[in-house]
PADO-532786 format. One record per residue (C-alpha): residue number from 1; y, x, z. Coordinates in Angstrom, 1 decimal. Each point is the difference from the previous one (the first is absolute). Layout:
i, c2, c1, c3
NUM, Y, X, Z;
...
This chain:
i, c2, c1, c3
1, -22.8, 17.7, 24.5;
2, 3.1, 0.0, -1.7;
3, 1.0, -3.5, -1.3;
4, 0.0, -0.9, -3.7;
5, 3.1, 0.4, -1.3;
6, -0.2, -3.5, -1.5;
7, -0.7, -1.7, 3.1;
8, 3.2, -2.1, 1.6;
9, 0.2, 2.9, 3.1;
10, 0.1, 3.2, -2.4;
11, 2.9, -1.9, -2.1;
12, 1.5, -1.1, 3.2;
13, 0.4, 4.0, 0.9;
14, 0.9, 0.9, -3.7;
15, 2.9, -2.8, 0.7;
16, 1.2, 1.6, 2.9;
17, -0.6, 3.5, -1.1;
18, 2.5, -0.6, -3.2;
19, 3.1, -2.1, 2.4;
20, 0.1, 3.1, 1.4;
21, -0.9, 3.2, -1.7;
22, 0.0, -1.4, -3.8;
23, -1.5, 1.4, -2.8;
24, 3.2, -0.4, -2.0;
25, 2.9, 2.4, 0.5;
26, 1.8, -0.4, 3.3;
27, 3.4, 0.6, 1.7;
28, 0.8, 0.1, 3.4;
29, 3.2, -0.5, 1.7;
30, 0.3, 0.7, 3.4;
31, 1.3, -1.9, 2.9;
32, 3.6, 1.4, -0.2;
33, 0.1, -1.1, -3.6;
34, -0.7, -3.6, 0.2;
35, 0.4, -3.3, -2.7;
36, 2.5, -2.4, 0.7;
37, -1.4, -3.5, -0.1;
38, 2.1, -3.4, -1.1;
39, -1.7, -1.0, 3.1;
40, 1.9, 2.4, 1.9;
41, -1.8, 1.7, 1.8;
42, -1.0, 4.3, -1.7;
43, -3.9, 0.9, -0.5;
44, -0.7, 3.3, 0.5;
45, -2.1, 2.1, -0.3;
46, -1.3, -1.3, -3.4;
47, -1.5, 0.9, -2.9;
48, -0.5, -1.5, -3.3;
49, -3.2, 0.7, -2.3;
50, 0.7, 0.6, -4.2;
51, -1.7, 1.4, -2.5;
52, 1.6, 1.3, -3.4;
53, -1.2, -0.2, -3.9;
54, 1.4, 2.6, -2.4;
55, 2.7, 2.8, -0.1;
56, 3.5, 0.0, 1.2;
57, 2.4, 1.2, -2.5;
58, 2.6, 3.2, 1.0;
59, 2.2, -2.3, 0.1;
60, -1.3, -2.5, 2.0;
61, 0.9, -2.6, -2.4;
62, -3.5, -1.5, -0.7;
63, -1.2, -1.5, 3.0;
64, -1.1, -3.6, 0.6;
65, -0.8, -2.0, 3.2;
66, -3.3, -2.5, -0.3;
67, 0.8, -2.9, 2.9;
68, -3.5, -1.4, 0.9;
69, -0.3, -3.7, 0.4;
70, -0.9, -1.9, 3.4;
71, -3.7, 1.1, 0.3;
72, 0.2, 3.5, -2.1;
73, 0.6, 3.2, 0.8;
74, 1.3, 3.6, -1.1;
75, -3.2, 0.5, -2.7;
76, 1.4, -1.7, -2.9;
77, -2.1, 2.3, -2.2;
78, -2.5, 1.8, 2.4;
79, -3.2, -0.8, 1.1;
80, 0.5, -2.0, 3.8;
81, -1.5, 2.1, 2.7;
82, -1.2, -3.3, 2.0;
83, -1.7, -2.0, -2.8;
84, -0.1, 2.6, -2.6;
85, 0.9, -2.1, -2.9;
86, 2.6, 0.9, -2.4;
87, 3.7, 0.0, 0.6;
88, 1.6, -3.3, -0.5;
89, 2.3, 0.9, -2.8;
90, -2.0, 2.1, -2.0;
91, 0.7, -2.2, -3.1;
92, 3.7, 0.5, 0.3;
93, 0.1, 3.6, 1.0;
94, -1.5, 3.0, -0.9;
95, -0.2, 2.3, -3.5;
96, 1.1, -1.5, -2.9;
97, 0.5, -3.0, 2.0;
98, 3.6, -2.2, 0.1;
99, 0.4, 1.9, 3.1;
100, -0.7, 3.5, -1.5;
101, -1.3, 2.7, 2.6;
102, 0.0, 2.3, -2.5;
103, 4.0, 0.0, -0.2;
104, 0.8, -2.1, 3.2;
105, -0.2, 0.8, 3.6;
106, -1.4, -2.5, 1.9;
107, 0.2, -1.0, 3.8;
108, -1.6, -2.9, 1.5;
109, 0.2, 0.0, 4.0;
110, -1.6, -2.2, 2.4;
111, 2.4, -2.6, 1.6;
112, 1.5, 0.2, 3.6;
113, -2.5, -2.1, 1.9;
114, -2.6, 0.4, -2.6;
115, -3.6, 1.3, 1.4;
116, -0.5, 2.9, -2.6;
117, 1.7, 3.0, 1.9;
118, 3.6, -1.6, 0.2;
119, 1.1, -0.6, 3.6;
120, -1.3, -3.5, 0.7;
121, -1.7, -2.0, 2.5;
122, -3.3, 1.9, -0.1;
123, 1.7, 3.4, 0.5;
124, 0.1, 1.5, 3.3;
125, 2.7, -0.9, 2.2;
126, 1.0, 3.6, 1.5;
127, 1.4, -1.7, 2.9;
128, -3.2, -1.6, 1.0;
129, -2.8, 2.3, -2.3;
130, -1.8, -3.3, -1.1;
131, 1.2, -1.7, -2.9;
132, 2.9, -1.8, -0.7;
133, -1.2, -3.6, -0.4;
134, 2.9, -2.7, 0.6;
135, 2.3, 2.9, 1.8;
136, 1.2, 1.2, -3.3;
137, 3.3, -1.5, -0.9;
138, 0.2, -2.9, -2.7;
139, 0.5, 1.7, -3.4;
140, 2.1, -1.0, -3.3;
141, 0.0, 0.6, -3.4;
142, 2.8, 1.5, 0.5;
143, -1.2, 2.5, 2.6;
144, -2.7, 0.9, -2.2;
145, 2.2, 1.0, -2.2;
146, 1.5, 1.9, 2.5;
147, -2.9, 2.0, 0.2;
148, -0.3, 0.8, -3.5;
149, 3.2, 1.3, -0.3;
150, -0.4, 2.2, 2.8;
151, -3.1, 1.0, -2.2;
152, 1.8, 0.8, -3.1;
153, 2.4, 2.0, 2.1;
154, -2.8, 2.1, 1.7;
155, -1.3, 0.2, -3.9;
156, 3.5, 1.3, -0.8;
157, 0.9, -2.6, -2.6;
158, 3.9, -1.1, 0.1;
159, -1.0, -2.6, -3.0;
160, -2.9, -1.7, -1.0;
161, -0.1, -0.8, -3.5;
162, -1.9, -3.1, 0.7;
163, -1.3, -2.8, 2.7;
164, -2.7, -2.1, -1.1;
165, -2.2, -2.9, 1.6;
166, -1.8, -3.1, 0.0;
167, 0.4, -3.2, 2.8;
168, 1.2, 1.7, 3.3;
169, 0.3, 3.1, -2.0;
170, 2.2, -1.5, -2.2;
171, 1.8, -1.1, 2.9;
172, 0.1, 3.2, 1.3;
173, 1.3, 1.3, -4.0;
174, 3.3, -2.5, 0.6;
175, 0.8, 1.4, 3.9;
176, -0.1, 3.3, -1.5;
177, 2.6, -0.9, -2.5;
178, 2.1, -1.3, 2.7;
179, -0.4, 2.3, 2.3;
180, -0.1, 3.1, -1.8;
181, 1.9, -0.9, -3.3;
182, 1.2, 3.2, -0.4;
183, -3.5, 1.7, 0.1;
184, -1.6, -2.3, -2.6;
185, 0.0, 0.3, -3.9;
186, -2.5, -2.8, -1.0;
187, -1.4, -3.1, 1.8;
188, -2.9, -1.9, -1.2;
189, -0.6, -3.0, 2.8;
190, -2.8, -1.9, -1.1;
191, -1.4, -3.4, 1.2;
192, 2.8, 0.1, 2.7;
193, 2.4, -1.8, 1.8;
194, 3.3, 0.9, 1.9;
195, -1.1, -1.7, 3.0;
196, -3.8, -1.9, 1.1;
197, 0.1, -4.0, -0.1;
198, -0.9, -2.2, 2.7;
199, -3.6, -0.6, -1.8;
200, -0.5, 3.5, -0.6;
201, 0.7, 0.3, 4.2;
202, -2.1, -3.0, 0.4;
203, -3.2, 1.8, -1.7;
204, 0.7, 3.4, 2.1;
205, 0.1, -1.9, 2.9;
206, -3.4, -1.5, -0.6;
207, -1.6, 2.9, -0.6;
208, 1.6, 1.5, 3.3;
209, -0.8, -3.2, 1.9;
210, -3.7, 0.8, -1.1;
211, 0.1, 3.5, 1.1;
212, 1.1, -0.9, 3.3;
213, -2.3, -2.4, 1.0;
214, -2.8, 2.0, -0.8;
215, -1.6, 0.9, 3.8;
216, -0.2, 3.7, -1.0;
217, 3.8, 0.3, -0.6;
218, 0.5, 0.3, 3.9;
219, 3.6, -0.1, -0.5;
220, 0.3, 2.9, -2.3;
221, -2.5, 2.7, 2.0;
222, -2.5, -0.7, -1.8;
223, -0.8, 3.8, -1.0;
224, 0.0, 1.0, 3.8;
225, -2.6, -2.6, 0.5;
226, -2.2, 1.4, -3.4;
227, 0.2, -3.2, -1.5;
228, 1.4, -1.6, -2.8;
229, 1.5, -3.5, -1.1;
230, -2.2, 0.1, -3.4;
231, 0.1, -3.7, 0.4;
232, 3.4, -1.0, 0.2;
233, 1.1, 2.8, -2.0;
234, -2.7, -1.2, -2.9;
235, 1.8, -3.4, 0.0;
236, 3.3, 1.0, -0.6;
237, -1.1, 2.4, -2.7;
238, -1.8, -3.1, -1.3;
239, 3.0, -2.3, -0.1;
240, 2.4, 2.7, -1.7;
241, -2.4, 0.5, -2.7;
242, 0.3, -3.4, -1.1;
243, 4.1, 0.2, -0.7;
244, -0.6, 3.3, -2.1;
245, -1.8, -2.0, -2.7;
246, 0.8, -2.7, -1.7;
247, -1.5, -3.1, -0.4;
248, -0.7, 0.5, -3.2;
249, -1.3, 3.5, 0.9;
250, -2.6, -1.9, 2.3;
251, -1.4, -2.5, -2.3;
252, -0.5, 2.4, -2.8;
253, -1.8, 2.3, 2.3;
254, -1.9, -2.1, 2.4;
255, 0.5, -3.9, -1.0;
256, -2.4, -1.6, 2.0;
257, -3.1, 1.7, -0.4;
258, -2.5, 0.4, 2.4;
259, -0.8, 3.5, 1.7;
260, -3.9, 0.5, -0.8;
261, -1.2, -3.6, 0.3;
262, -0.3, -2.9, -1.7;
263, 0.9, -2.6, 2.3;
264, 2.2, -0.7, 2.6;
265, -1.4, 0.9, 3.6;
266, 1.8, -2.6, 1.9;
267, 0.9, 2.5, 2.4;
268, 2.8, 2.5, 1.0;
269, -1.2, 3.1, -1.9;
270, 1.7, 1.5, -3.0;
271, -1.5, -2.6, -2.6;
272, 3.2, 1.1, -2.5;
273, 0.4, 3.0, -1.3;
274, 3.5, 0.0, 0.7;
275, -1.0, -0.3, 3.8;
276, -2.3, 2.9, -0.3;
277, 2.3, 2.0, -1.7;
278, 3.1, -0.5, 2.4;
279, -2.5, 1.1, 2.9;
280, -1.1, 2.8, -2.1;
281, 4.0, 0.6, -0.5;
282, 0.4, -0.4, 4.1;
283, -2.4, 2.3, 1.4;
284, 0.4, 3.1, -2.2;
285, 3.4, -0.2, 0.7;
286, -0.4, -0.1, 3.5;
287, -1.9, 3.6, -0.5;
288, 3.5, 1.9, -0.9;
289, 2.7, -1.8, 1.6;
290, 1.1, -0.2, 3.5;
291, 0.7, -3.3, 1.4;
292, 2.7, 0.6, 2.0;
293, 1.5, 2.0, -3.0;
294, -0.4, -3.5, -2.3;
295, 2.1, -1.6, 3.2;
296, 2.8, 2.2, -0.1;
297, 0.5, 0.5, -4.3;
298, -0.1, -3.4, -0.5;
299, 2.9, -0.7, 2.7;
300, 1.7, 3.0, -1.7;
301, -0.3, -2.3, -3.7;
302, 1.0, -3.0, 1.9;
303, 3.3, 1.2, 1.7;
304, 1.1, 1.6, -3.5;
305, 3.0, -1.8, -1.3;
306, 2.4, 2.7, -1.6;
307, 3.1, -2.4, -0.4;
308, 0.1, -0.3, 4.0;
309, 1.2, 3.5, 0.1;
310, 2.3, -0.3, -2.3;
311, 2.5, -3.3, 1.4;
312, -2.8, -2.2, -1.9;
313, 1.1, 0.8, -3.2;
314, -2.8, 1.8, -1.8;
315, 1.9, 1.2, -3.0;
316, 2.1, 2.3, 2.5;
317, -3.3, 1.6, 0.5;
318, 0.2, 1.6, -3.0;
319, 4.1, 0.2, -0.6;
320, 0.7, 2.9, -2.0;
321, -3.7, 1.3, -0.2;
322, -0.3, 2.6, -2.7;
323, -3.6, -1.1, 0.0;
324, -1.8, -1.0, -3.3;
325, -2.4, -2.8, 1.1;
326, -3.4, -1.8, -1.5;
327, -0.3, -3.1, 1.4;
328, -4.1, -1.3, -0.9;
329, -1.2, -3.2, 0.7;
330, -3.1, -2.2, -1.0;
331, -0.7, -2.9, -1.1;
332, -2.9, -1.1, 2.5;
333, 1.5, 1.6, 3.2;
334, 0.6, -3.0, 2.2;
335, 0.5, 2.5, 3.2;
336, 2.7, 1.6, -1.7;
337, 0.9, -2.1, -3.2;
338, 2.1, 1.0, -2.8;
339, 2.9, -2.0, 2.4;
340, 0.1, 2.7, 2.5;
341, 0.6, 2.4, -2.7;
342, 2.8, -1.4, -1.6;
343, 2.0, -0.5, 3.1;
344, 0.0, 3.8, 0.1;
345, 0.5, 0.4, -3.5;
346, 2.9, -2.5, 0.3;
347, 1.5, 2.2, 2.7;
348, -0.3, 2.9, -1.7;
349, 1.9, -1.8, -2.8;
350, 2.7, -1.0, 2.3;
351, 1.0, 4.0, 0.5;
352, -0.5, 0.5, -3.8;
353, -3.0, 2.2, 1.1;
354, -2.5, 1.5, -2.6;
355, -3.0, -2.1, -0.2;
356, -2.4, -1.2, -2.0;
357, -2.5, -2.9, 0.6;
358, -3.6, -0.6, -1.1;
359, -1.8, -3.2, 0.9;
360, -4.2, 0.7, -0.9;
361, -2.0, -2.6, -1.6;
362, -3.4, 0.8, 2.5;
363, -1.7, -3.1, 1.4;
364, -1.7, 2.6, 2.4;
365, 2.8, -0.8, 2.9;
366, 1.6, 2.2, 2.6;
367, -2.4, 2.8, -0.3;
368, 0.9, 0.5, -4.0;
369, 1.9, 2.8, 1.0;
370, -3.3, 1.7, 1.3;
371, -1.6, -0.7, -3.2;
372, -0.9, 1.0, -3.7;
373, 3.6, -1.7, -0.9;
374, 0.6, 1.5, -3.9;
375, 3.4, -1.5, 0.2;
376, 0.8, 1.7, 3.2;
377, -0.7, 3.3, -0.7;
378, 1.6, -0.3, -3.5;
379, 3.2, -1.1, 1.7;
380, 0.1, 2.8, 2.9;
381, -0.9, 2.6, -2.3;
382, 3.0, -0.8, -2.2;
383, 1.8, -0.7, 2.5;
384, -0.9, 3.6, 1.9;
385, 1.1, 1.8, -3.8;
386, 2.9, -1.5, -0.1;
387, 1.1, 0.9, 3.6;
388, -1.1, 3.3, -0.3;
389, 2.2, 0.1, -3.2;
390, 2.6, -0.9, 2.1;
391, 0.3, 2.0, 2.6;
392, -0.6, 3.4, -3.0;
393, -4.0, 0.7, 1.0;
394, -2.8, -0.4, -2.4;
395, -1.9, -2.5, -0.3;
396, -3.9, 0.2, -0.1;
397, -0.8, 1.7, -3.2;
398, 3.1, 1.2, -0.5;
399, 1.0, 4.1, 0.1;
400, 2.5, 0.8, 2.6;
């Protein structure tokens, strides 16, 4: 009989199934057509897995680029075809919404090293015919971005009219405007930083740590072997969680309440309901993501420090951008305060750069950017008109 497609073997195959052949739109770029890597070394083949929201314009003048955080993927408003929720940014983008389908074109792709279609470490070495696992080289943010732009070639766009993204998307937002200054109106980096700090290495490093002790790692071959680190991988998920929310965030939600007793058990189950919702948050995780995957984004995040490329002098990252920048922040983030953010915004200052700043009253933490944020939207969407005002398309609502 066939197994149930909610059992852990049926998602297992659904995983692999989608690192490969995605459901999403994919390109392929053969062998003789490879990615240069900061680590120096050229992937190829490769292929990188997108989908797209909306109508492009004749003239090509409408599109945006959706950069997915550390543990999402290129559905930002589709339905996931692993867990088959809703996309993860369905409150930000879609009709009507700040980030208007209806008049916007909208790309999202999965990063390099990602587990959703985009080359990464569950994908099929060619060389060998099983996958990947530790073989693929290290990624970076900025070879992710590498990939993308190869993707906005392929889509034949010379200029996007806008990047936007939260955490290491928003990191991804500011390597685009340094990179590629030339082919980006609008940038709206949000909960960001220019580079990861030591703690913000320290977490990712427990959470890989975790991962690799789990006995079912093997070393990275796990999928060869038909097993999983579940475990390891649950743990890690576990311990990132915590630093999205705030403190505040956690009290208000959980305090100390029990989870469906009365008493204490004097024992090592989840008597809290924070405990029982952090394992919740673990193991469903561990259904769509690929361990090895959460290994080699998180390494990407922590090697990310823009100013090295540029002498260490991050305001030369942006010298003589024509780039109109949003800079967002919140008040709660302690993984990428409202700190982080103005050292950008203070080197976009430096080159007399077009910015504007926005620090959010949320007590909701990191993940207020993923959230029902009134403020937030408010602020992109004006910011989005006044852009598009700006470069001589209509905004939403308005006639062309």
């Amino acid at each position: 009989m066939p197994a149930d497609s909610n059992t852990p073997a049926a998602l297992n195959d659904v995983k692999a199934n989608e690192a490969e052949t995605p459901s999403s739109r994919l390109v392929r770029f053969p062998a003789e057509d490879p990615l240069e890597l900061d680590s120096g070394t050229r992937l190829g083949p490769w292929q990188i897995a997108y989908e797209t929201y909306g109508t492009l314009n004749a003239e090509k003048s409408n599109a945006i680029l959706v950069c997915h955080a550390l543990t999402g993927d290129q559905y930002v408003a589709s339905t996931n075809p692993v867990t088959g929720k809703p996309g993860w940014w369905q409150l930000m983008v879609g009709p009507g919404k700040p980030i208007d389908t209806d008049h916007y074109f909208v790309i999202c792709a999965n990063v390099l090293g990602g587990c959703l279609g985009t080359t990464g470490p569950a994908t099929i070495n060619p060389e060998t015919g099983t996958p990947y696992g530790l073989d693929l080289p290290v990624i970076t943010i900025r070879d992710m971005v590498r990939s993308q732009a190869r993707l906005v070639d392929h889509l034949g766009i010379e200029t996007l009219f806008a990047v936007i993204g939260g955490s290491m998307g928003g990191m991804q937002v500011l390597q685009w405007a340094a990179s590629y200054p030339d082919r980006v109106f609008a940038a709206v980096p949000i909960a960001a930083a220019a580079r990861h700090t030591s703690q913000n290495i320290a977490f990712h490093e427990v959470g890989r740590q975790a991962i690799m002790a789990d006995p079912n790692w093997r070393g990275g071959n796990y999928i060869g072997d038909n097993v999983r680190p579940t475990k390891g991988l649950a743990v890690a998920r576990m311990a990132a969680h915590v630093t999205y929310m705030s403190d505040e965030s956690l009290h208000q939600k959980f305090g100390r309440n029990l989870q469906d007793r009365e008493n204490l058990t004097f024992g090592f189950d989840a008597d809290f309901q924070i405990e029982s919702y952090l394992r919740h948050q673990g193991m469903t995780f561990v259904d769509r993501f690929d361990a090895n995957s959460y290994l080699y984004v998180t390494r990407a995040m922590d090697y990310f420090d823009l100013s090295q490329e540029f002498d260490g002098v991050l305001p030369n990252a942006f010298e003589k951008t024509a780039t109109r920048f949003c800079v967002m922040s919140f008040t709660s983030d302690w993984l990428f305060p409202t700190s982080e953010s103005r050292r950008v915004v203070k080197a976009l200052n430096a080159v007399a750069a077009n910015v504007s700043f926005v620090e959010i009253e949320s007590d909701r933490g990191h993940d207020s950017f993923l959230l029902d944020v009134p403020e937030m939207f408010e602020t992109i969407q004006g910011f989005m008109t006044g852009a598009a005002h700006a470069r001589g398309i209509p905004a939403p609502g308005e006639k062309a």
